[in-house]
N, C-alpha and C positions, 0 to 999 in steps of 0.2 A: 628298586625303590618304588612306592607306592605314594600317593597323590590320594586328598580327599578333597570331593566335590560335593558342594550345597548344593538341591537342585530349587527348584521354584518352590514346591511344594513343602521345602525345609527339610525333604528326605535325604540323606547323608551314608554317600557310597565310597568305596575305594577302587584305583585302578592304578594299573601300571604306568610309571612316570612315559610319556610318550603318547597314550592311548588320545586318539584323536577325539576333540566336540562330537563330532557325529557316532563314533563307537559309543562312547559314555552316553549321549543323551539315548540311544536305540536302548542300552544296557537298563536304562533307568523307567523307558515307558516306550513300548514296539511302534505308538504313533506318533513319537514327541516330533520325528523329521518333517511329517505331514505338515508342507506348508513354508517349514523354514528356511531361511535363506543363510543367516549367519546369526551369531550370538554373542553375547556378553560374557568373559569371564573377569569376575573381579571389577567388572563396568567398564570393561576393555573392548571394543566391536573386534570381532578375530572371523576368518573363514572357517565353515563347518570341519573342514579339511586341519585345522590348526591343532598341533600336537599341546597337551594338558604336560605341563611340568612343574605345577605347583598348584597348594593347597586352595581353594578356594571357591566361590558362589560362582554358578554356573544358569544363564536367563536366557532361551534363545530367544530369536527374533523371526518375527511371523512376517511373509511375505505381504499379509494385508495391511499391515501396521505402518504409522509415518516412517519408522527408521527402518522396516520392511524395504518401502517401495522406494526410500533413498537407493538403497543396497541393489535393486535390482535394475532402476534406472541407470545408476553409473556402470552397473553394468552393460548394459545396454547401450550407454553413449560407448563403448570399448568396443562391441558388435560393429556398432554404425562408423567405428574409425577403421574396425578391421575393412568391414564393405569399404568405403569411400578410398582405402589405399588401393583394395582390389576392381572398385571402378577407373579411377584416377591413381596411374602408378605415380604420375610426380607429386600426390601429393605428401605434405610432411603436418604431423598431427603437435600439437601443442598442448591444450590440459581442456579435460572432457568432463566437469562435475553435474551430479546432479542438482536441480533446482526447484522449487515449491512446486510448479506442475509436471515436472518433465528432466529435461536434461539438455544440455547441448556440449557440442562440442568444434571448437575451432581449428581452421587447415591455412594452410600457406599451399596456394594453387596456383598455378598459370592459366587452369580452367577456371571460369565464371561459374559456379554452379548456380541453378534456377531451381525452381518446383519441378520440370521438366525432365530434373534427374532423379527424383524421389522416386521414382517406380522402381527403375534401375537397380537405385541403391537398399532400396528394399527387400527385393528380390532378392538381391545377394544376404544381405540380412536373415530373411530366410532360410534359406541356405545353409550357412552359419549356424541358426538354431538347428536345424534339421540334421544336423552333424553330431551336437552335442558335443562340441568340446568340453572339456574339464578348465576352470579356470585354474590355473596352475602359480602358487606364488612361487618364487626364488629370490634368495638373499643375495649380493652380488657385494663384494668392495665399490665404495667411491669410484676407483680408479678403472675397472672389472668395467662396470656399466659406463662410465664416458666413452669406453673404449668398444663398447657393444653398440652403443649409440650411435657413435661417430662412424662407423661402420657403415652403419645404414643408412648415413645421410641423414639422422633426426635432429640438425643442430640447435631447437629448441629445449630439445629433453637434454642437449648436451647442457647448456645457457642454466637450464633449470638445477640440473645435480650442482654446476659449478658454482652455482647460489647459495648452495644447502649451508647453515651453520659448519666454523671448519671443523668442531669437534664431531659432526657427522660422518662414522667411518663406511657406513652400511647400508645400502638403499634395496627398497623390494622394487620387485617385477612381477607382472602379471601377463604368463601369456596363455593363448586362447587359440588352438592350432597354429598356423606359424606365425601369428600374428603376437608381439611383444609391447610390452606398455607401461612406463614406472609408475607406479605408486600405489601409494600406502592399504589401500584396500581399506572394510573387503569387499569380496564376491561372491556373488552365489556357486553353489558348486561345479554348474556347467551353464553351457547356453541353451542346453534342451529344456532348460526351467524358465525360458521367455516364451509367455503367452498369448501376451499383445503388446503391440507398438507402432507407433503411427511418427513419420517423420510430418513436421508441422510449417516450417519454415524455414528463410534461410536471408541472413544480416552480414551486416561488415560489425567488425569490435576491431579495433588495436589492439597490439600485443601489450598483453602485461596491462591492460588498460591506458595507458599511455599513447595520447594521438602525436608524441614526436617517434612513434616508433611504426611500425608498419604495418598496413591495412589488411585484419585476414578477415576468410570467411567463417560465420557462425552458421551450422546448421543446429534449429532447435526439434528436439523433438520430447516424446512422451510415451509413457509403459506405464500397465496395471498388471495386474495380478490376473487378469479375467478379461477374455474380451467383452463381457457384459458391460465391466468397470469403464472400462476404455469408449464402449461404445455411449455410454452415459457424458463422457467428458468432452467428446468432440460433439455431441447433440449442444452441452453446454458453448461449447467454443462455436457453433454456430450462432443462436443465440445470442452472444456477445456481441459477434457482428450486426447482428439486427438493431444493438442496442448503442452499438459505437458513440459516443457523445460527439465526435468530430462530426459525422453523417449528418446527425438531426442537427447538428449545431449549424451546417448547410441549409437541411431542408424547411427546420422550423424559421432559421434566418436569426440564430439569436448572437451568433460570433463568428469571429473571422481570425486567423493568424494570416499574414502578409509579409511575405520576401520586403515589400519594402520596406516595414515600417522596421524588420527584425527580425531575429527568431525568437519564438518563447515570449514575444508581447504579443497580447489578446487587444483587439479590437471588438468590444459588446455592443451589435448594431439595437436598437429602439426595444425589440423584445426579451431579447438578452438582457439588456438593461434593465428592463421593469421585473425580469425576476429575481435579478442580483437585488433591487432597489427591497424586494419584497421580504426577501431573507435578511437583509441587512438592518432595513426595520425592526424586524420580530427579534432582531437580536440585541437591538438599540431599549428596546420594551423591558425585554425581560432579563436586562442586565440592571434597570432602573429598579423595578423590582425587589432585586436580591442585593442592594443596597450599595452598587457601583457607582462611582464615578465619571464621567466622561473625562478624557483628554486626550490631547496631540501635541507629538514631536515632531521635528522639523526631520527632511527627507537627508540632510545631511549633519554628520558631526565632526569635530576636527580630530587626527588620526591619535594625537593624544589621551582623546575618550576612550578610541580602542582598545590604545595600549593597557593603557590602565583597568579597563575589562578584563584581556585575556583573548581578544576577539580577533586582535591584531596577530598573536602568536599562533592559535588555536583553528580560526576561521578563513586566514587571510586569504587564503587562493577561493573562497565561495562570493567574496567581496567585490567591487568596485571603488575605485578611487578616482578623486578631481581635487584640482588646483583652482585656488581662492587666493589671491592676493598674495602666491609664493607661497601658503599656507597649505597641507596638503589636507582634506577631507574625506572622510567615510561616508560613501552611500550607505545609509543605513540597511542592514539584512535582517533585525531585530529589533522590538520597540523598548525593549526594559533601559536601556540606556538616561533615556530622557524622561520614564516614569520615574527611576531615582533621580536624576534630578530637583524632580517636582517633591517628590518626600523629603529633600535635604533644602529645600527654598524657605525652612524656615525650624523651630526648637518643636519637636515632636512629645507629646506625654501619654504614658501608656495610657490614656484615657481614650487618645484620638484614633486607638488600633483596634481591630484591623482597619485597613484603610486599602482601598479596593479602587486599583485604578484601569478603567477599561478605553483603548482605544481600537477601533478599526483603521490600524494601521498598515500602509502601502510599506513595504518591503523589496529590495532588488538581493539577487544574490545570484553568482557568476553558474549555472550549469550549464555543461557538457551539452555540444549542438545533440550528440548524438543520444541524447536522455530524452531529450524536450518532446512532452506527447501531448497537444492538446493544448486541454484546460489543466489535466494532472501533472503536467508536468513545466513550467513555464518560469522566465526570470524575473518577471513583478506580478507580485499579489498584494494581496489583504488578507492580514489574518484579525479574529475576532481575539485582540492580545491583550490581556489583562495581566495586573502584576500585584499578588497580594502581599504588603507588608505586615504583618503580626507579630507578635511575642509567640516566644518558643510552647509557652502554654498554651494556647491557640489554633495550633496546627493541625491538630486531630480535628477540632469542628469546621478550620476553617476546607480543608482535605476531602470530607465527607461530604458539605455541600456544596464542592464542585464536582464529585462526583454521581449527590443527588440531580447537577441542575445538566450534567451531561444525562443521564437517566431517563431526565425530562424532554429533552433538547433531541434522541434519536426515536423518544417513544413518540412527538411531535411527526417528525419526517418517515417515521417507517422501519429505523431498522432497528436489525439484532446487534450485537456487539460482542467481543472477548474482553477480557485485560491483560494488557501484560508487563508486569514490572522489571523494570531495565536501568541495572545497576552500574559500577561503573568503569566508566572504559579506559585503556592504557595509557592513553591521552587525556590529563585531567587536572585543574589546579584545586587547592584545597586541604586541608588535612586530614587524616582518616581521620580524625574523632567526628572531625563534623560530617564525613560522606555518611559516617554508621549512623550518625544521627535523623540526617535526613531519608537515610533508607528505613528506616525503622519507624519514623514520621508515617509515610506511604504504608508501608508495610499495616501498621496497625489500625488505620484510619480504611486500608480496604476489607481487614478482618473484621473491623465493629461495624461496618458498612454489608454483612457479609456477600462480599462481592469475591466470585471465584476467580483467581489469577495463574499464569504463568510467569516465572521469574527467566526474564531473558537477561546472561548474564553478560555485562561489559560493554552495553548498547546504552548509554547513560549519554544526557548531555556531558559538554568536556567539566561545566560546572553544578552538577549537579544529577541525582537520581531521578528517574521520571517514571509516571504512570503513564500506560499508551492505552487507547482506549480504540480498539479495530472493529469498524462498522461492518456486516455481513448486509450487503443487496438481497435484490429479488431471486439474483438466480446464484447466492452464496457467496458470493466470489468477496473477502476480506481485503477495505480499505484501514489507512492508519488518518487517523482524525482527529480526534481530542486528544489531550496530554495537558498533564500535571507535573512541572519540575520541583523540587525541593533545593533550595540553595542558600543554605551558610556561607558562601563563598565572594559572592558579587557585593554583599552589605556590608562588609569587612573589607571588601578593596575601596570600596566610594565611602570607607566611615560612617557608615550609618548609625543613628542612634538616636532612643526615646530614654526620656526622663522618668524610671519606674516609680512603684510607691515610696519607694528608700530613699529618693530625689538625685538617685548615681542613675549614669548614666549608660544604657543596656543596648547590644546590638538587636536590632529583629533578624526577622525571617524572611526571606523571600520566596515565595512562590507562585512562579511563572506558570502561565495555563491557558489554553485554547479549548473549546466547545467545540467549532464546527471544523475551526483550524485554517485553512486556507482560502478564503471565498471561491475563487478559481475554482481551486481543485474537489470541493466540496458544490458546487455545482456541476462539472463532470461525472461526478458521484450522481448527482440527483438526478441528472438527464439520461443515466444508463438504469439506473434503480426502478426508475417512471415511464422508462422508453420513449424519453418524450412526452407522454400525456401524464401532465403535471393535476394535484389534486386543485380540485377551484379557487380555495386560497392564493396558490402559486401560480395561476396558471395568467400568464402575462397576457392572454383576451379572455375572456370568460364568457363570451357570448360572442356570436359573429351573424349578423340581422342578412337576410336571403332573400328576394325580393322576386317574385313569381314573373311578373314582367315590368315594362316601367312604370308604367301608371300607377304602381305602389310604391313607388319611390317614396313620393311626400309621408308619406302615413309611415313608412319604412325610416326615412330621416328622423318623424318625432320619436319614435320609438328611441333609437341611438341618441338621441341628445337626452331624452329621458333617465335612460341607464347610467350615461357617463356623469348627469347631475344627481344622482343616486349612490356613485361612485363605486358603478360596477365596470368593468374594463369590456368596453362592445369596440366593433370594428364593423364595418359593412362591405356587400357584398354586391352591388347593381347592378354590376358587367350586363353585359346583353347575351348571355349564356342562359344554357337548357336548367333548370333549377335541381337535375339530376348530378347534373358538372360540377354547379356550384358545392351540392352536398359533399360530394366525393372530395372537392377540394378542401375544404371545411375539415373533414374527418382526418384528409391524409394532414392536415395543421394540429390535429390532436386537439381542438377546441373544444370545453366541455360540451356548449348549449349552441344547435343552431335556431334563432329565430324566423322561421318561417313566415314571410308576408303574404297574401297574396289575399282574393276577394274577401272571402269570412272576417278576415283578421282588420281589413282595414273594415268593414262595416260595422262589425263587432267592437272594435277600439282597442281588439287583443293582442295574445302573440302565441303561438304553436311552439313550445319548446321541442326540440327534439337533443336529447344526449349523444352524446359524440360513441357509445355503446348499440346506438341506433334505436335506442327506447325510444317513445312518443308521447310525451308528458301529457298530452294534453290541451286542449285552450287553459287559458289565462291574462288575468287582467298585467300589466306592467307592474304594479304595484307587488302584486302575487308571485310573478319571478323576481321581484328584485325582494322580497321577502325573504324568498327561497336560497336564492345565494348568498345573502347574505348570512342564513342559518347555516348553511354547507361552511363558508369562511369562519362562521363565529368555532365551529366543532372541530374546524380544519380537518373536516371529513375526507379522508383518503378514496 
């Protein structure tokens, strides 16, 4: 029997039922394998090695490509568990996926592993590739591979088969010289098609994710296509370190996390605070602006709000709860709660819609010690949380200008952005008429908008579709920030309802949305994007006055009282230090402007700016610089 294959190009060949991906695509074009790692048939990912036994489209998949370096990273964490058994024979390997930069893969060891063994385990790696084994699938029974497993001591891969669905009769295997591995695939066709790889670190995870079950080690690492590739990404992953927000968050002095107070609560010392204070402003502005409301809910609610949300069922374990009079309460982890409230505190008329209620509201929500990073990762924030009520007619404009006022909001701070629309997940209350509806809301409000998207599918709030809107840094690296939910869902559990022109009575819309998203972690964001050296708008001193020796003090003092009653942010600098010292310390604070004091200045009545870039602005009168910064602030000149 014979087998017909679509290729990319739409040309349409025949081959013997059996004839392997890799026969058929060489038969179709002599350079098609140049590159490839594995392919799609029928939209199916298969090894190049995979026998064609039925009719159908045929796409390979290029080793440069995202679903490329998926394919050859996971192979690669297979390499690194073959090494890691062959450095460390008691170790036992658990489940090895690839991840957005890299791969890792987790061991149950008696040895500690460090950085210390990365050369080691490299080497061997090497190795490995330098062998070129064939990855090799084979189909096994259920019962076939427990018993192959069990064998060798891998009681995890045992744990795992005996998990499988029971209508699961068949599990694959992958091995790679003598080294064997379940799952699903695929692979590239050998290991002599690994070109670069670098092991990167090395963590504890719990098994299965779950901290009641037992602490292994994560080694993570990363593969390209190229060591070009490779060598580009670790230049970036240094970089990153320079940019670390926890670092500066140190050396500028603007926050602290503290064993005592907690994990995952931030303490924002005096400079911290005035730049949180500054973005919280700007967003206070221009939320007036775009014809918001101010309000605030209270930090707890009684657990009956929850329930009646879905937040109880849905959310419970990200939660905190306390006791009130025998009464039990919800720390709140979301504000929409108490904005409906406020929309049912009285008879609604489609006249009064939409109705736009913005709080910067404090939030707690229970995560994982071993998540908490920083400012990105932490258990109370603030998010800039608005909740718009409309009529269904409505949603497309109201849709569009939140995604013009995010537009506005990252071309403001600097960055690039994606979208990605994320439909809805397994877990979810609601009825499909209304999910379709609200997906379709989004959907068409980012096409009239034409704003390009990816639809990420099943990543939905549990009540609702959402637009995700992912900020791109200085040096690329993609945060998740703004987001738009669509929910039919929450206005129909609290009864909600406006008096349309017919005088019956009609549910709205809800839609939930964030701009900057979590203040915290949106500052994390900004102190790695800035490196620190924040634009003068932001930048919590904007001037720091230097004083040559002391007898400039006084003339040095009116200066700083001048600025600060100008309401420019100065700080001074007296010490009895070399005025070389004082610069350098100035510069390593990322201050835009030093003002230099010393004879000319106090006899003249000026000031010597000097940029934190080491320009030398020139004399000027106080009037002159305080002109000038505040032209820099008014343009939020970056």
């Amino acid at each position: 029997m014979s087998v017909k294959i679509v290729f990319a190009d739409k040309q349409q060949l025949d081959f013997p039922e059996g004839t392997t991906v890799a026969q058929a695509a060489q038969a179709w074009n002599s350079k098609a394998l140049d590159g490839a790692v594995a392919a799609r048939v029928n939209g199916v990912s298969v090894d190049l090695g995979a026998p064609l036994q039925a009719d159908g489209a045929l796409d390979l998949i290029d080793m440069h490509s995202a679903d490329g370096l998926a394919v050859l990273r996971h192979s690669i964490s297979h390499v690194m568990a073959h090494a890691v058994q062959d450095v460390f024979a008691e170790a036992k390997v658990t489940i090895g996926p690839s991840i957005e930069d890299g791969f890792y893969y987790d061991f149950d060891c008696d040895t500690t592993f460090t950085v210390d063994d990365f050369p080691k385990i490299e080497k061997r790696m090497q190795e490995i590739v330098d062998a070129d084994h064939p990855f090799v699938r084979e189909e096994l029974s259920r019962e076939d591979a427990i018993r192959l497993f069990a064998d060798r001591n891998e009681t995890y891969k045992v744990e795992l088969i005996n998990d499988l669905p029971a209508d699961v009769s068949v599990v694959s295997l992958y091995k790679d010289g003598d080294y064997v591995d379940l799952c699903r695939g695929p692979h590239i066709p050998s290991t002599g098609k690994i070109k670069a790889f670098k092991l990167l670190s090395v963590a504890g995870a719990y098994w299965r994710g779950d901290e009641r079950n037992k602490m292994l080690q994560r080694i993570y690492g990363t593969g390209f296509a190229d060591p070009e590739a490779l060598q580009e990404y670790l230049d970036l992953i240094e970089e990153a370190k320079k940019r670390d927000h926890r670092r500066l968050g140190r050396e500028l002095d603007l926050f602290q996390t503290n064993d005592e107070a907690g994990a995952g609560l931030i303490i924002f010392h005096p400079k911290g605070m005035m730049l949180r204070y500054l973005i919280e402003e700007w967003e206070r502005q221009e939320h007036i602006k775009r014809g918001y409301d101010m309000v605030m809910g209270p930090q707890i609610l009684k657990v009956d709000l929850w329930k009646k949300s879905g937040h109880f069922d849905h959310y419970r374990e990200n939660m905190y709860f306390t006791e009130v009079d025998e009464q039990t309460y919800g720390i709140k982890p979301m504000n929409c709660l108490s904005h409906m409230l406020i929309y049912k505190s009285k008879i609604r008329s489609y006249r009064d819609l939409p109705l736009r209620y913005f709080e910067l509201g404090t939030v707690h929500r229970h995560e994982k010690t071993g998540v908490l990073h920083g400012l990105l990762r932490v258990r109370q924030f603030t998010q800039d949380d608005a909740h718009i009520l409309c009529m269904p007619e409505q949603l497309n404009s109201e849709i569009r200008a939140i995604a013009d006022f995010v537009n506005y909001a990252m071309g403001v701070f600097g960055f690039e952005y994606e979208v990605e629309l994320s439909t809805r997940p397994a877990h979810s209350i609601g009825s499909d008429a209304d999910w379709e509806l609200a997906t379709r809301a989004l959907e068409n409000a980012l096409k009239d908008n034409a704003i390009p998207y990816e639809v990420n599918e099943g990543d939905g709030a549990f009540y609702g579709p959402k637009i995700d809107f992912k900020l791109k840094d200085a040096i690329k690296r993609k945060w998740q920030c703004a987001t738009i939910q669509c929910d039919f869902t929450l206005p129909e559990r609290f009864d909600l309802s406006y008096i349309g022109p017919d005088g019956e009575k009609h549910r709205p819309v809800m839609l939930h949305r964030v701009i900057l998203g979590a203040i915290e972690r949106f500052m994390g964001v900004l102190i790695e994007h800035y490196a620190g050296a924040f634009p003068v708008w932001l930048s919590p001193v904007q001037a720091t006055i230097l004083t040559v020796t002391e007898k400039h003090i006084p003339y040095a003092q009116t200066v700083h009282e001048a600025l600060l009653a100008s309401g420019i942010r100065s700080e001074t600098f007296f010490d009895n230090e070399k005025l070389g010292y004082k610069i350098r310390q100035a510069q390593m604070q990322k201050i835009p402007f030093m003002l230099v004091v010393g004879d000319k200045e106090a006899e003249s009545q000026t000031v010597a700016p000097r940029a934190r870039d080491g320009r030398n602005l020139g004399a000027m009168s106080v009037e002159q610089f305080v002109a000038l910064v505040r032209e820099m602030c008014e343009n939020r000149a970056r």
